[in-house]
C-alpha positions in Angstrom: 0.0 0.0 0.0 0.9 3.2 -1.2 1.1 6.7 1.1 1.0 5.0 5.3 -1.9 3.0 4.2 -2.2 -0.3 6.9 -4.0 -3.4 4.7 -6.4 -5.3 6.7 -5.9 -8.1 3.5 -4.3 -10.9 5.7 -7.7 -10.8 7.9 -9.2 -11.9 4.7 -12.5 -11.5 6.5 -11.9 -7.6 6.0 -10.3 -8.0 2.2 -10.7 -5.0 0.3 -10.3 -2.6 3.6 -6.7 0.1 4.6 -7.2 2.7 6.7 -3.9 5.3 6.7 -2.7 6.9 9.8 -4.9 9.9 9.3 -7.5 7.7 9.7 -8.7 7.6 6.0 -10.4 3.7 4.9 -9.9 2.5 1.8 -12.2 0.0 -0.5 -10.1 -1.3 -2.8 -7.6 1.4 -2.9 -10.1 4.1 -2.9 -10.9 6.4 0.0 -14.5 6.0 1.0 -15.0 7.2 4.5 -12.5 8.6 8.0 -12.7 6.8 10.9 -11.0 8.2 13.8 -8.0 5.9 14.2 -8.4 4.3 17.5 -6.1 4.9 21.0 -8.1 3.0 23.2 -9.2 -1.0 23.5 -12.8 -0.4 23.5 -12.2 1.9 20.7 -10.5 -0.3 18.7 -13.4 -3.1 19.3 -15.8 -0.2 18.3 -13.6 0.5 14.8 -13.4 -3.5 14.4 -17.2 -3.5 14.4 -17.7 -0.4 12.3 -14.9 -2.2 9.5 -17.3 -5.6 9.9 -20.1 -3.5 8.9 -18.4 -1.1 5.9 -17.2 -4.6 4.4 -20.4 -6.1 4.5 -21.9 -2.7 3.1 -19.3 -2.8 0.3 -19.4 -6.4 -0.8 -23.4 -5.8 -1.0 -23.2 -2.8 -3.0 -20.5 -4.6 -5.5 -22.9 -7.6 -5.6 -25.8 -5.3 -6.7 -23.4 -3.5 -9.4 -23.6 -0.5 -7.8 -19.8 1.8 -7.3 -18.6 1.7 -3.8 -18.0 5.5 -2.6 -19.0 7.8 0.4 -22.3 8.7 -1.1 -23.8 5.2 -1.7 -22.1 3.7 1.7 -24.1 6.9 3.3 -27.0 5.8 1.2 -27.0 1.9 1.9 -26.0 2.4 5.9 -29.3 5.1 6.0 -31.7 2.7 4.4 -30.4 0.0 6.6 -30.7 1.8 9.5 -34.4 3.1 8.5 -35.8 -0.8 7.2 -34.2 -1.7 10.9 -36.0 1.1 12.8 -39.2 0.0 11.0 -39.1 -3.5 12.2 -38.1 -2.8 15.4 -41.5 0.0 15.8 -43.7 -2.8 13.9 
C-alpha cells in the first residue's frame, strides 16, 4: 500500500479494507470514509465492528453492481438503518 496506508488483507475477512494513519479507509484502494484511528481498547473493538459493517456494506453494493464511494455507503448504511427502525417500531 501506497502513502501509510495499513491493509487489513491478511484478515481476509476484512479484504478489500486500509485505513492510513490519518484515519482515512480504503475499498479497494479508494478512500471511501474517516474513521478516527483508534487509541483505546474499547475503541479499537468499536472500529473493528464499524470495519465488519463497511465490508459487509461494500461487498453488497458490489454484488448489486452498484460503485462503492462515500455517497452510496451513506446511502446503503441510512436505508439499513431506517428498514431496521421500522421492524423494530412494527
Amino acid at each position: 500500500m501506497t502513502n501509510g496506508q495499513r491493509t487489513n488483507e491478511s484478515a481476509g475477512y476484512l479484504s478489500g479494507i486500509s485505513q492510513d494513519d490519518a484515519g482515512f479507509i480504503y475499498w479497494r484502494g479508494k478512500m471511501v470514509v474517516n474513521f478516527p484511528v483508534p487509541t483505546t481498547q474499547s475503541e479499537h473493538e468499536k472500529h473493528r465492528k464499524a470495519c465488519e459493517t463497511l465490508h459487509r456494506v461494500c461487498t453488497d453494493l458490489e454484488a448489486k453492481g452498484i460503485e462503492v464511494n462515500f455517497v452510496t455507503i451513506r446511502n446503503a448504511v441510512a436505508m439499513a438503518s431506517s428498514k431496521a427502525s421500522q421492524a423494530f417500531a412494527a
